[in-house]
N, C-alpha and C positions, 0 to 999 in steps of 0.2 A: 828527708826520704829520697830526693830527687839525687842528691850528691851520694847517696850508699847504693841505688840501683845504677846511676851511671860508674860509680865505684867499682860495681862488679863487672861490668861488661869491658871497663879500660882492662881491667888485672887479665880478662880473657882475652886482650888485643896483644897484651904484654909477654905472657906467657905463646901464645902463640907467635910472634915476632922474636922470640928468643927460640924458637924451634924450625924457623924459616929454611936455613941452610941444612935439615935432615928429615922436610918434605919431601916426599914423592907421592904422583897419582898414582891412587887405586884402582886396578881394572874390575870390570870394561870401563865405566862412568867416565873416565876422570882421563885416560885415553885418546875416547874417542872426543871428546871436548878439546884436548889440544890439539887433536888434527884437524878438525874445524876450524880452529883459530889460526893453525899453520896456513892454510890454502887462505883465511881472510888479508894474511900480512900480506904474504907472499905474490897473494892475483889482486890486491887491492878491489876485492870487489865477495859479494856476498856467491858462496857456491849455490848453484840449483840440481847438479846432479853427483852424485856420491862416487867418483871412480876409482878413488884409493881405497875402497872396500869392497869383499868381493868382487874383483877383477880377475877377468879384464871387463867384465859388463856393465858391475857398479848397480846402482842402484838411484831413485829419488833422494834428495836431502831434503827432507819433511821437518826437518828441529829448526825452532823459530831462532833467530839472529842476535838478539840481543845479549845473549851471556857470551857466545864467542865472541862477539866487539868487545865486551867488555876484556877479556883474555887479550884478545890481540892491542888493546890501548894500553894496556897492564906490560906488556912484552915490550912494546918503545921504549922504554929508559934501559933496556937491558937488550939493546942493537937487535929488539924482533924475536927474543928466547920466549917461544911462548907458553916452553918448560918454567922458568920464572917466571913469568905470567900468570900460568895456572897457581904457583907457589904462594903470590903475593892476591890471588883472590882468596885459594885457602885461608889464607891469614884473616883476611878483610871479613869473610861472608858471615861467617856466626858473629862476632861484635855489630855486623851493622845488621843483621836480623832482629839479635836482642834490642839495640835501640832503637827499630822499628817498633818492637812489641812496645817496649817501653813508650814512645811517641804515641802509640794507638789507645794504651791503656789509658794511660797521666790523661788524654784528649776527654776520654768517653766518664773516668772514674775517680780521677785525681793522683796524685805522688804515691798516698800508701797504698793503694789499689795495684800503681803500676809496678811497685817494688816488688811485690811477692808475685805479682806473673812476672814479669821477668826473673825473678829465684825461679820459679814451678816450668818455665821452657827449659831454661839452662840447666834443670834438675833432671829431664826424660834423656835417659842413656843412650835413643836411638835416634834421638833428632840431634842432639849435639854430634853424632858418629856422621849420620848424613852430609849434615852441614859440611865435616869435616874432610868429608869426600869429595868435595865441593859441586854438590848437584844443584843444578839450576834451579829445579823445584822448591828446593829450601829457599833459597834467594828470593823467587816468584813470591813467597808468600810471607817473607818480612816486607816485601816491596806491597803485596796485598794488604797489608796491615794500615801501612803509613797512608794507602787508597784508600780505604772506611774512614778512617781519622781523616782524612780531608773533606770526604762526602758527607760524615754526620756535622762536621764545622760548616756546611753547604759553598765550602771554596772548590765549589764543581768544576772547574779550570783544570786546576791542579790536582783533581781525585781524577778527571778525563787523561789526564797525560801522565798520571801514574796509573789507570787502568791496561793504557794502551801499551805503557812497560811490561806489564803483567802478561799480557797477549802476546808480547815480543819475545817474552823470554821461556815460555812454558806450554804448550802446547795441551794440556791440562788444567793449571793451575788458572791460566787467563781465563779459559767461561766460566770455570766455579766462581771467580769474583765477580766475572759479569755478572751473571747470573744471581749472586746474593744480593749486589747492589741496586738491578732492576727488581727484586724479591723484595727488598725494603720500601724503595720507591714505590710500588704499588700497595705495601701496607701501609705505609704513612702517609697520607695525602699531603702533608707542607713538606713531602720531600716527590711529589709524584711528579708534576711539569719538569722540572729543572733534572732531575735524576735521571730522569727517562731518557731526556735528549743527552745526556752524559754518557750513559751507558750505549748508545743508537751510535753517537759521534766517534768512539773509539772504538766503536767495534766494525763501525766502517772502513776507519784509519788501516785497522789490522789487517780488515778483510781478504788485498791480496794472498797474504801467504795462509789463510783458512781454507783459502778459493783451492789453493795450490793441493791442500791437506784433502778435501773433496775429492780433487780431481783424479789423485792417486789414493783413495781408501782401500780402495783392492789390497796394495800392498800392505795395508796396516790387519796383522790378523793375530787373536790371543795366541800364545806359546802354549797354554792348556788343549784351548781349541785344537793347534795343530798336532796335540800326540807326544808331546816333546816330552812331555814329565810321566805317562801314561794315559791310559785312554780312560777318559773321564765324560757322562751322556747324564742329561736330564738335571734330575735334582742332584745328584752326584759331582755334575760340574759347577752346577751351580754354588754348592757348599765348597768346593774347593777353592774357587774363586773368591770369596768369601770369607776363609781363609789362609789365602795366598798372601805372604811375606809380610804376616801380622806382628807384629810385638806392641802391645797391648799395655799399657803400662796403669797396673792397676789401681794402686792407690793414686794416680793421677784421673783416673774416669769416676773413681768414688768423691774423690772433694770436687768433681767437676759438676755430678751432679747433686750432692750436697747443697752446690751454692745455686744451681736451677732452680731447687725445690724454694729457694728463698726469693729469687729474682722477681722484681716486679714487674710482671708482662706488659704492665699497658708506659713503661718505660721505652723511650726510641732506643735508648743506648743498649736496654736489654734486647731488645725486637732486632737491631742490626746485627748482635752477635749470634743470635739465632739465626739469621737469614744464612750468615758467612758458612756456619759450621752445615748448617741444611744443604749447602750448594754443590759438598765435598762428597752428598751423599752415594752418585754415584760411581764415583770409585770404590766406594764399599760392596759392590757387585760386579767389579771388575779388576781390582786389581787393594785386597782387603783393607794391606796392610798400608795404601798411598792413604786411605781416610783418615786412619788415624794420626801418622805422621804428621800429615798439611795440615790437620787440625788442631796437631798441639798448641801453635798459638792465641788460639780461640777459645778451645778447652781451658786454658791456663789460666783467660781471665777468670771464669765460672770459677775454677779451684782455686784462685786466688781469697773467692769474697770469705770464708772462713776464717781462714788465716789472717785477714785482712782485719778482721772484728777484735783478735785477739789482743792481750793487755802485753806490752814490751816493757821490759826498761827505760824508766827513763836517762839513766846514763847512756852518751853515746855507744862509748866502746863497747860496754856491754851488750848493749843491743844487736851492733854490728858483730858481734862474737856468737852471740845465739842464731842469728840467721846466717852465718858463716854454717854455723853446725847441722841446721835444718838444710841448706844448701846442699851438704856434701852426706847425707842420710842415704843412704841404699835403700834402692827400691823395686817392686816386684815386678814381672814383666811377664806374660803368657805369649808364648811363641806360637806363629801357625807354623804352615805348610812350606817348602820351596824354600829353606835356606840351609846351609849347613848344620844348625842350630838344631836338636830335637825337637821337634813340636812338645809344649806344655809346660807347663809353670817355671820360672829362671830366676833367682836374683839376680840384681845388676846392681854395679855401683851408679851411683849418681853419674850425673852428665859435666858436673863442674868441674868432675875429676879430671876429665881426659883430656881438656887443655893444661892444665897443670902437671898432668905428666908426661906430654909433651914439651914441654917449656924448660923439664928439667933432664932432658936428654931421653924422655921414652922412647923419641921418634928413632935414636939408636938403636935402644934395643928390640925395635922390631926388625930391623936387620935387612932396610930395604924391602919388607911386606914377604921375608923367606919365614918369619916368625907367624904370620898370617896362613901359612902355606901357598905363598905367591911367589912363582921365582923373584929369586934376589935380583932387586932393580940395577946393581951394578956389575953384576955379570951379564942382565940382558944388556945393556949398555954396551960393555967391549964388544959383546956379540955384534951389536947396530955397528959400530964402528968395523968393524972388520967386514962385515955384508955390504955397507957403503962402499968401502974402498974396491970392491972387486965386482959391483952392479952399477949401469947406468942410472940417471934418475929417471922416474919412470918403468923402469922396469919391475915388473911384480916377482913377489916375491911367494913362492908357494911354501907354506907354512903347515905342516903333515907331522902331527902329533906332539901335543901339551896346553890342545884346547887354546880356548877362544883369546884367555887371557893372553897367554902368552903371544898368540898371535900381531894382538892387538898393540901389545910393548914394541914387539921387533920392527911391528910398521911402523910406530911414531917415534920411535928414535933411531930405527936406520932413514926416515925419512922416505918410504918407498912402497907402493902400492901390494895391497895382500889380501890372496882372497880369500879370506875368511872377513868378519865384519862382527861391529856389537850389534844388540837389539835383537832378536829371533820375535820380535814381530813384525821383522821389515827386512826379513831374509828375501830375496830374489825368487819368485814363483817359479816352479816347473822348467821351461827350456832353459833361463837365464842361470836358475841355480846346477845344471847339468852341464849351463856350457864354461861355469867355471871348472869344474871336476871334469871336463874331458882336455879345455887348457891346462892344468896340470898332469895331466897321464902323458899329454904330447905335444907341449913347448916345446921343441927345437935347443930353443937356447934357454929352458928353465933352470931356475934357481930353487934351491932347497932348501929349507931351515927345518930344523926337528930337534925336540928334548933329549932324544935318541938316536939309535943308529938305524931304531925300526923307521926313520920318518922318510928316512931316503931312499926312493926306488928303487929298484935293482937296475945295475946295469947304469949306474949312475955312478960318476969320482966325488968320492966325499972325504972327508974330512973334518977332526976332531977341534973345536974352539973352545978354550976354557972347559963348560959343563955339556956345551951343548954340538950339533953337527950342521954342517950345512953340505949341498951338494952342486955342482954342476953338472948340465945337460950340451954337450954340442962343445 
């Protein structure tokens, strides 16, 4: 069992390492993560304030350090590209999720226990997509995994210095695990002294940059809250929020709770997976559809115990042939609110899929993320090149029509400050976001970039590059 779950997770190291050279980040996520990593290589030192976005004012850098370090250590054998860096986590972050899951389960349930949660994570179409975007959160919560499995083993050491990962990397993801693992400790009393100072110690470790997170909450405000999507009051918002960027994946919440109904409460190992999943709850009043996602690999075990009971083959092959097939099964998804996606019922293929068809050239035929509806990643590329060679470094770059995304490509790979930014819950308040928008009306010496010809001021020389336009001032 232990050699067909690890089976599966290499074939998905494999197949993604055969698609390495026709990665590219997806915006914003995946973006603004490389320019984080940029400025770690670059200034040898951790940023605290954000000025390559939304410039020239900038902003707090509130996102915890640990996945950028990891980008920027990933970029060393490739003289600092932290473009390959990002590429070579891609690769990395769902294989070493799944064998987190798998370490957590084998820990709490046994081999064939952990076999089928690891099929049922790798099965949900939108955590494998996540992953694949390579968002820190996902990471956060295979790294949260292999924490509970150290804390319910009581190797409290090493569940502290894998908590305080979790806090490093995720500004989210770290209190829910705090938080589940003091929720256990205080139910189980042979886990209460020793848990308690576990969860106290690395939450002190973290505390700096929490401290920092306090100090600047003003700046942290919902995108609903603000009007962005429409105006939404009362119970109204609250249901929106609720669900906001849900994909819901159903027959995964049915064998999930299936296997509750069977669980034996007054079990620790049942009691810790309760705590984990209980801890995620509120982001399901903020932000609908992070609950479900960071929970699939909690849920997974619950959906596991069913299938886990069930009679296989006893010939190898064949066994590994039918849960090949249960693997790669299509499954149903209910969409919310806030994505491209129509809100309400979807099928979706399995999750196994979409490394494997990557591996076998998919990553072409999306065409650079133009097949996504994202500009093609290698026309913004010439474009970077050509705005490099005719701007200083440090000079911003005003970016006026083709939205956030595209903004956000031309800064991290012309390498050059721009004021637009990702995140619209950490847009620049009132004067700060005015006096970006009045620096672009009257730079002197401003620079233009636009999808169009609308993007360039009047009264500005511009000029056509490949798809796109850029302009000088002065």
């Amino acid at each position: 069992m232990d050699w067909v779950a690890l089976g599966f997770v290499g074939a998905c190291a494999v197949f993604l390492a055969a698609a390495f050279r026709d990665l590219v980040p997806i915006p914003p996520d995946g973006y603004y993560h490389v320019m984080v990593a940029r400025r770690i290589v670059e200034d040898r030192a951790i940023p605290l304030w954000d000025w390559w976005e939304f410039a020239p004012s900038g902003r707090p850098h509130l996102y915890p350090p640990f996945f950028h370090l990891l980008i920027a250590l990933f970029s060393l054998p490739f003289g600092g590209d932290v473009f390959l860096g990002f590429r070579v986590m891609t690769v990395l972050l769902l294989p070493a999720v799944l064998l987190g899951e798998w370490y957590f389960v084998r820990t709490l349930f046994g081999s064939r226990w952990a076999l089928f949660a690891v099929l049922l994570t790798g099965w949900d179409p939108m955590f494998v997509l996540m992953a694949l975007m390579g968002l820190p959160s996902i990471l956060a919560g295979g790294l949260a995994a292999v924490a509970f499995a150290r804390f319910y083993e009581r190797k409290f050491v090493s569940a502290g210095a894998l908590l305080f990962g979790v806090m490093a990397m995720h500004p989210g993801i770290g209190p829910c695990t705090a938080g589940g693992m003091l929720a256990f400790a205080l139910w189980d009393g042979r886990y209460r002294k020793a848990g308690m100072w576990t969860v106290v110690v690395a939450a002190l470790v973290a505390s700096p940059w929490y401290l920092r997170l306090w100090a600047y909450r003003s700046w942290h405000v919902h995108p609903l809250e603000q009007g962005i999507y429409g105006e939404f009051e009362g119970w109204a918002l609250v249901w929106e929020k609720f669900a906001w960027l849900q994909f819901l994946n159903v027959v995964m919440v049915g064998l999930a709770i299936w296997g509750m109904r069977r669980a034996r409460w007054g079990e620790s190992r049942n009691r810790l997976l309760l705590c984990a999943i209980a801890m995620y709850l509120p982001l399901l009043l903020s932000y609908g559809g992070r609950f479900y996602l960071h929970a699939v690999p909690f849920l997974a075990v619950f959906a596991a115990e069913p299938l886990s009971r069930m009679k296989w083959p006893k010939s190898s092959w064949s066994g590994v042939a039918r849960l090949a097939a249960l693997a790669l099964c299509p499954t149903l998804v209910i969409v919310g609110t806030g994505t491209v996606v129509r809100p309400g019922p979807l099928p979706m293929v399995s999750g196994w899929t979409l490394p494997v068809f990557l591996g076998f050239g998919g990553a072409r035929l999306l065409d650079g993320g133009a097949a996504l509806g994202l500009p093609r990643y290698e026309d913004v590329k010439a474009l970077a090149e050509h705005v490099r060679s005719e701007t200083k470094p440090g000079q911003v770059l005003h970016v006026n029509g083709g939205g956030r995304d595209f903004a956000l490509m031309v800064g991290a790979l012309a390498d050059r400050p721009i004021d637009e930014g990702a995140w619209e819950e950490y847009t620049p308040p009132g004067a700060r976001s005015e006096a970006s928008l009045e620096a672009s009306a009257t730079d002197p010496a401003g620079y233009y970039v636009g999808m169009s010809a609308r993007g360039i001021p009047r009264g500005v020389v511009s000029e056509r590059v490949g798809r796109f336009w850029v302009g000088k001032r002065g």
